[in-house]
N, C-alpha and C positions, 0 to 999 in steps of 0.2 A: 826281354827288351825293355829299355826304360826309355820313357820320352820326357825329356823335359823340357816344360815350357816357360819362356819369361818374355814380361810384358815390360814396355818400355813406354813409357813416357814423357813428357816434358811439362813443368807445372811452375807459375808465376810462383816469386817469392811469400806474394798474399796467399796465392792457392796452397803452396805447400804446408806454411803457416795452421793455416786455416784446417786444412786435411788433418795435418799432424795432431790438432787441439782435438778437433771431431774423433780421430783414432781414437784419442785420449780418453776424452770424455765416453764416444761411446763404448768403450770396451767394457766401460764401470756400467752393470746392473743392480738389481736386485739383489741383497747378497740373504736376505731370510725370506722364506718362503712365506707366502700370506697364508690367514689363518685358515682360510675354506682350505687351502691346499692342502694345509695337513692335517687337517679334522677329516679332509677326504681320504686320506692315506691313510689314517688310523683306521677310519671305519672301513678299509678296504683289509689291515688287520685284522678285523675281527670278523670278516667273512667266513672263517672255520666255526667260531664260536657260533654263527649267525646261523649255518646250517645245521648244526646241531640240534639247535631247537626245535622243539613240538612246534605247528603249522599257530595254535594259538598264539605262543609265544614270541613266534616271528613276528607275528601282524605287530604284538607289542612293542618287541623290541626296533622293527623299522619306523613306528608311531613315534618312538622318543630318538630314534636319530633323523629324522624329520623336523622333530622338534629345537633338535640342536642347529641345524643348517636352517630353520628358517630363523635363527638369532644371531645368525653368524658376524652381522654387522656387531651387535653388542659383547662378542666374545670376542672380538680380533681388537676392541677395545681395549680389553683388558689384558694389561702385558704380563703375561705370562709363560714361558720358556717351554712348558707342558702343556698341550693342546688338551689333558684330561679336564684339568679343576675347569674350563670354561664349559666346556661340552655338560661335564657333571651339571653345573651349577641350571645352563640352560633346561636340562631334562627335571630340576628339581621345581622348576620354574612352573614349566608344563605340567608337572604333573599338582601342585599346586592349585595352578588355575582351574583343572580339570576336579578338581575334588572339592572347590568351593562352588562350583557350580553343579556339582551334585548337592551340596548343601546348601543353595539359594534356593535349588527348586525341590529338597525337603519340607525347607521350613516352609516356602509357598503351598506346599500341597498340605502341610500338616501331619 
């Protein structure tokens, strides 16, 4: 059994106008996905690779995509087609930072 339904209305020349522009316009979104979205999707790819890892390595490797997602504002910056070279670039960031402050508090300890 099919039911079909149709709605009838009646709409001022402004109203239809106006409808018809809003149709328009809203129909048009977003047409690239923002960059969290598919930095999120990548790393939801490599949830095989992810469990794969030794319990150490996990902690690691969710340490530097952590790292990636808290820069995400300065990666969606940079236009890039491949969600890797920003992600990359942020983890190399991090680990960076992490390794001069191993070496600040060398040379302060001696």
């Amino acid at each position: 059994m099919i039911l079909l339904f149709t709605f009838t209305f009646t709409l001022s020349p402004i109203e239809f106008f106006s409808y018809q522009a809003w149709f328009i316009l809203g129909a048009m979104g977003r047409t690239v996905a923002t960059w969290r979205d598919r930095i999120e999707r990548r790393i939801a790819a490599w949830s095989g690779f992810r469990r794969a890892l030794r319990l150490d390595d996990r902690i690691a490797f969710d340490y530097l995509l952590n790292s990636v997602r808290s820069r995400s504002s300065a990666c969606g910056m940079m236009p890039a087609s491949d969600e890797f070279e920003p992600a990359l670039l942020s983890m190399l960031i991090d680990l960076e930072a992490r390794l001069s402050k191993v070496e600040k508090e060398l040379s302060e300890n001696g």
